[in-house]
C-alpha positions, 0 to 999 in steps of 0.5 A, a space after each residue: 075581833 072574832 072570839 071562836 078562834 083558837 089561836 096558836 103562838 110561833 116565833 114564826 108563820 111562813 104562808 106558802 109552801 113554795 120553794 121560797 117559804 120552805 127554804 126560810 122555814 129550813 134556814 131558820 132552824 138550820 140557824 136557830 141549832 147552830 146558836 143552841 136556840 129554839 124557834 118555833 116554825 110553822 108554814 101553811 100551805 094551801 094545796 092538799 100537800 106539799 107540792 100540789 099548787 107548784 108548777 114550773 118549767 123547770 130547770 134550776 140553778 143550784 147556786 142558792 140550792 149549795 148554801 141551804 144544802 151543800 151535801 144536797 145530793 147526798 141527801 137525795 135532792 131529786 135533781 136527776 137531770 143535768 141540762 145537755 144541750 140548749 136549742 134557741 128557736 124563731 118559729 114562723 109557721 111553717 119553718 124554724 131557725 135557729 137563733 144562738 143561744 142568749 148567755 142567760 139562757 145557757 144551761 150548763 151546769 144546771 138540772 131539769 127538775 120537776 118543782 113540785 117534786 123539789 119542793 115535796 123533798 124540801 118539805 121533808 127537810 123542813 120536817 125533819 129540822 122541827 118545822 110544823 107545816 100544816 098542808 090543806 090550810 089556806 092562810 085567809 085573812 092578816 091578823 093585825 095588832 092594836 098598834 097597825 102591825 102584823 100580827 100573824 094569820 088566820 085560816 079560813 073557816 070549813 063548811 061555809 055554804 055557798 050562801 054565805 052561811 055557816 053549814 052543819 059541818 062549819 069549822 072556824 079557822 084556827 088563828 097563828 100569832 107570830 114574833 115575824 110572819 113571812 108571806 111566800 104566797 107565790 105571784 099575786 098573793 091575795 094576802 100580799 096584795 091586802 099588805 101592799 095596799 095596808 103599808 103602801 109597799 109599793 110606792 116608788 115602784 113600778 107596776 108589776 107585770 105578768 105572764 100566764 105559763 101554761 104547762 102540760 107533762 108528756 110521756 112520749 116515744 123513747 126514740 124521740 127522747 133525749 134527756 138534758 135536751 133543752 129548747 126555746 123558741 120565739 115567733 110563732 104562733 104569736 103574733 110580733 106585738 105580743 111577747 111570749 115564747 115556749 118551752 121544751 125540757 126533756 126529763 128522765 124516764 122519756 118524760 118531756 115538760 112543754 108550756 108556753 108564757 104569753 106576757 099578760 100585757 098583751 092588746 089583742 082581747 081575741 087571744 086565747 093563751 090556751 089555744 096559742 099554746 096548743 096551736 104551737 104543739 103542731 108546728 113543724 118542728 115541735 110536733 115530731 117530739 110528742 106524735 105517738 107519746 101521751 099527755 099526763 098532767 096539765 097546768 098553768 100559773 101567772 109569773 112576776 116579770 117586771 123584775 128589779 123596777 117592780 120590787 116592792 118594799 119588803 119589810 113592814 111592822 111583823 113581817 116580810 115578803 119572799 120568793 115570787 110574792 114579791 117578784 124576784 124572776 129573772 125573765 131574761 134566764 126563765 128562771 125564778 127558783 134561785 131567787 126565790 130562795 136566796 131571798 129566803 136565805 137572806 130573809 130567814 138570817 134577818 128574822 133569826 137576828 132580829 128575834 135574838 136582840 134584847 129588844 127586837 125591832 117590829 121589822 126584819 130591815 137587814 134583809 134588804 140591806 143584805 139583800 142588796 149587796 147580794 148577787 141576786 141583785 146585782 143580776 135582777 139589775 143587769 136585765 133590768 131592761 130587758 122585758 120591757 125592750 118587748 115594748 117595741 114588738 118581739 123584733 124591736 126587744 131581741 134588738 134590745 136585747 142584743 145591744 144590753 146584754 153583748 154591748 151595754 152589759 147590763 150597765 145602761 144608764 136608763 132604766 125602762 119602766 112598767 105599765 098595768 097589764 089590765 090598761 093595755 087591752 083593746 077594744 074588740 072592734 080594733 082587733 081581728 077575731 083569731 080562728 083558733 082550729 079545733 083540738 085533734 085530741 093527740 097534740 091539742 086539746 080542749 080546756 075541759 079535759 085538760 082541767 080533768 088532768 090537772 086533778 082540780 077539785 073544790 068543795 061545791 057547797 062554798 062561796 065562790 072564790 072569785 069576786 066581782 066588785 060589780 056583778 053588772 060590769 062583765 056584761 056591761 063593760 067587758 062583754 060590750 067592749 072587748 068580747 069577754 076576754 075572760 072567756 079566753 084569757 083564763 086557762 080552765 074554761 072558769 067564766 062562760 057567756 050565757 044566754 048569747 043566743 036569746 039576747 040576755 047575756 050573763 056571765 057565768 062562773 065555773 069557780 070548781 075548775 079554778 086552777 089558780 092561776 090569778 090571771 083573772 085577777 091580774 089581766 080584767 080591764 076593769 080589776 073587777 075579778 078579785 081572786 080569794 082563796 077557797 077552802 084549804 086544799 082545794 083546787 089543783 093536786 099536780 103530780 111531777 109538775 
């Protein structure tokens, strides 16, 4: 029990300032003035500002979007980009076809959007309705009651020095007590993944599964840009055991969002994800969108792609999840924003009810109730099967695919399960070393000035975030068996192997370019890398990503 706190009293604590956590904190006002109540509503965000740790593709459906805002125009949502045209492509390596357009995939009717931009507006909203939102604040421990429920959470505390002391600028976190407290940390929360293990809320489900997306924002030649332009493709550079595809949106103002998503559950332990996607920026086909055009912003997060057989349970004594937390995705779609915040709808009328009973109950158990006669559900179960079809190559899983969704219509009566992503890597002497070839600095590049465009910093004087359970296991285990595919899994060049040449490897941890990913926490084979959060505000500052 730590008595230098001080502590602050909410009705509600909303963690993340996503599209899910700023969605509930606005229905929950919106709901508390139209029964004449006050509730109070506090959301902390880790990023220095709202907006600075989102990153998506993005294009949005505005389903969700027309019931928190009906009058979202008007009220200058910055949708500025309806989708035009959908382009589907097989990629080989010196050609492309075009494949026709999955139904899911169809955009019509739905916007090109950049999600830090959305979220930043929908902060605006959330503030203008009365809800505090405390930015610069990461939410760093789960606060308990006597009696094993959630209780609220703390921050972390300021001016600790990497040797574990408190420094001469050291501030102690501040703690927020709360009736409910809704946890929208977004994919692989460290918190979610404490409160998982806490009330077992993942039993009855399988393991989720992941991918890393990694991003880059290019201003290019407004000859080259046609905006609403949409463009998927499968195949190269990947390899047919490996799932993973890209993505090209054309924006406003000759701006073009690109990235590339490989599934964490890939064998191969020589594959950089970073460098597949810079090798995919050259094809043929691709590279005439971005030759003459510049690289403005780069990033990269994991994504929840297990979908319907991955849920965990949602409630629990004090609390709830929402959003990507608790990995409402619809892989099959590529989009997740929708979901994220009808769940947040249905989450915030739960927890509006429950705080207006007599005797309120410790869990919020009408919004899995709702949820599931809910449309989310009913979609996240008709592509159920669909992600894990890839289990028998990208051929084998678009067959599938096929036969879902034009035959079985998403009504099969089996349901394919999910395996740990950190199981399936193999051993680097099963597997062919990839000749990556080197960055030519106009469509490729290097790690290091990629993190530079991302505006990542972090306090130096602090701990490391990133945690080895074993310090001896990245060279005995990792480096022996499978060539320390930290060095290339992560997307910000964090872990480097030292010493190589003298016979005395060791791992070095490179936390300040962190960029917050969580691929190191979900894809180490021996889940020996424990991603924490650093100092509030710290790490990536994405602008229009």
């Amino acid at each position: 029990m730590r008595t230098d706190r001080d502590a602050m009293e909410y009705d509600v604590v909303i963690v993340g300032g996503g599209p899910s956590g700023l969605t509930a904190a606005i229905r929950i006002k919106q709901q508390a003035a139209k029964a004449g109540r006050e509730i109070s509503v506090c959301l902390l965000e880790k990023g220095s500002e709202i907006g600075a740790h989102i990153l998506s593709g993005a294009v949005i459906e505005t389903r969700a979007l027309a019931e928190l805002f009906p009058d979202w125009r008007e009220r200058g949502a910055p949708l500025n980009t309806p989708a035009a045209e959908d382009r589907f492509l097989f990629l080989t390596e010196g050609s492309s076809f075009k494949l026709p357009t999955p139904p899911q995939m169809a955009n019509h009717g739905n916007y090109i959007v950049s999600l830090g931009n959305f979220c930043r507006w929908l902060g605006e909203q959330a503030e203008a309705l009365g809800v505090e939102i405390y930015p610069g604040f990461a939410a760093a421990e789960v606060l308990y009651h006597e009696d094993g429920s959630v209780k609220g959470v703390a921050t972390g505390d300021l001016g600790i020095g990497k040797d574990g002391q408190p420094g001469h600028n050291f501030q102690p976190g501040m703690e927020l007590h709360a009736r409910q407290t809704i946890f929208a940390e977004g994919c692989r929360g460290s918190l979610t993944r404490e409160l998982f293990e806490r009330f077992d809320l993942r039993d009855g489900a399988d393991p989720q599964t992941y991918g890393i997306g990694i991003k880059e924002l290019w201003e290019i030649d407004p000859a080259r840009h046609q905006p609403g332009l949409i463009v998927h493709s499968v195949g190269w550079p990947l390899a047919a055991d490996t799932y993973g595809g890209s993505f090209l949106y054309h924006l406003e103002n000759n701006l073009v969002a690109v990235g590339f998503v490989v599934g964490l559950d890939y064998k191969n332990p020589w594959l950089s994800p970073f460098e597949e996607f810079q090798r995919y920026k050259t094809h043929p086909a691709i590279r005439g969108f971005f030759e003459g055009g510049r690289r403005i912003s780069y990033g990269a997060r994991a994504l929840s792609e297990g979908g319907f057989q991955s849920l965990p349970r949602l409630t629990f004594p004090g609390g709830l999840l929402i959003g990507d937390t608790a990995g409402f995705l619809n892989v099959p779609k590529i989009k997740g924003t929708h979901m994220a915040m009808q769940s947040a709808l249905l989450a915030a009328d739960a927890v509006c009810e429950l705080l207006a009973a007599e005797t309120p109950a410790a869990e919020a158990s009408a919004y899995p109730a709702q949820l599931r006669k809910s449309w989310l559900w009913d979609e996240l179960h008709r592509v159920r099967n669909i992600r894990p079809a890839f289990r028998w190559g990208l051929f084998g899983g678009l067959a599938y695919g096929a036969l879902d969704t034009f035959v079985l219509r998403g009504k099969a009566p089996w349901t394919l399960g999910h395996h740990d992503d950190h199981t399936q890597l193999g051993e680097k002497s099963a597997y062919p070393r990839i000749d990556y070839p080197k960055p030519d600095g106009k469509l490729s590049f290097d790690r290091l000035s990629s993190v530079f465009l991302s505006a990542t910093n972090h306090e130096e004087n602090q701990p490391s975030h990133l945690r080895l359970k074993d310090e001896a296991v990245p060279v005995s285990v990792n480096y022996a068996r499978y060539g320390a595919p930290e060095t290339r899994y992560c997307p910000a060049g964090v872990y480097e192997i030292l010493g190589e040449e003298e016979g005395a490897p060791r791992l070095q941890i490179n936390a300040q370019n962190c960029l917050h990913c969580k691929t190191c926490d979900i894809k180490d084979p021996t889940q020996n890398i424990v991603w924490t959060v650093p100092e509030g505000g710290g790490g990536p500052n994405y602008p229009n990503m």
